[in-house]
N, C-alpha and C positions, 0 to 999 in steps of 0.2 A: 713900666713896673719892674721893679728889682725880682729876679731870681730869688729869695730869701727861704721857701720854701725846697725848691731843690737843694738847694746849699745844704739847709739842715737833713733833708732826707740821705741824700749822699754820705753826709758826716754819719749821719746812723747806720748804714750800709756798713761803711768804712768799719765800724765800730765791732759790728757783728763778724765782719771778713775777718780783725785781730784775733777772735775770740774763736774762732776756727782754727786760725793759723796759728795759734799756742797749742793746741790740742795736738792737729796736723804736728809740730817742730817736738813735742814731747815723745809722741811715738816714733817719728822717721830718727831720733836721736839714741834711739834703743832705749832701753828698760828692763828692769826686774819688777816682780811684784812689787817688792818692797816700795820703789818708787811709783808706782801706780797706786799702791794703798797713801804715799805722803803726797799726792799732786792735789793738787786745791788752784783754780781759775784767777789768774790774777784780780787783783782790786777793783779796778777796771771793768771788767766782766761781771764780776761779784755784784758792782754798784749798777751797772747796765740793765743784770737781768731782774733784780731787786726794785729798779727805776717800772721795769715793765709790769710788773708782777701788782704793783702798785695802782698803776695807772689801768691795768687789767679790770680789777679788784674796781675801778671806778667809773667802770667804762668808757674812758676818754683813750683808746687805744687806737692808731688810725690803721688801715690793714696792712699796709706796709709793718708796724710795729708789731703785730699780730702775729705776722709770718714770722719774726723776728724774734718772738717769745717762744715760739712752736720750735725753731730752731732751737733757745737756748734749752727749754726741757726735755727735746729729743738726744742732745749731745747729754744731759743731764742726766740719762737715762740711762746711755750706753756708757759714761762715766762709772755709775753704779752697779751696771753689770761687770765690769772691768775691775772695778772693786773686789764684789763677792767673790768673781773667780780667782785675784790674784789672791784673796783670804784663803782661798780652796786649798790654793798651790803652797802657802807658807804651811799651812799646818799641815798639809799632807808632807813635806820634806820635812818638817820637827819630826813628823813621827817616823821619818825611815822610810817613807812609799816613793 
């Protein structure tokens, strides 16, 4: 019997590891707020975590995928915080602080 099931799990692994290591390559690349406020997940990621969110929502999610989704709204998360604060930092230098 064919591996097919590994293959594809691996391949989603693989998937998830990209979508860390865009994150990981934005911040080791340095930044300003400003570019912390314009980052947005590539395509890829976008359609990844959307595919999960989905199959979430219909419960056909296997636990491997699970952990998978936990990942993408934990990074989701600290995205968002990374956000608000770089919003912090711009408007507190408009105004001179």
């Amino acid at each position: 019997m064919a591996d097919g099931g590994g293959a594809i799990l691996r391949g989603e692994v693989a998937k998830a590891a990209r979508t860390h290591e865009e994150i990981v390559e934005f911040i080791a690349g340095g930044t300003t707020p400003e570019r912390v406020l314009a980052f947005r997940p590539s395509a890829e990621a976008q359609e990844r975590a959307a595919e999960l969110m989905r199959r979430s929502h219909e419960g056909t999610l296997t636990d491997e995928e699970r952990s998978e989704l936990e990942d993408f709204l934990e990074l989701e998360h600290i995205l968002i915080l990374a956000k608000a604060r770089a919003r912090a930092y711009t408007r507190t230098n408009r105004l001179g602080g």
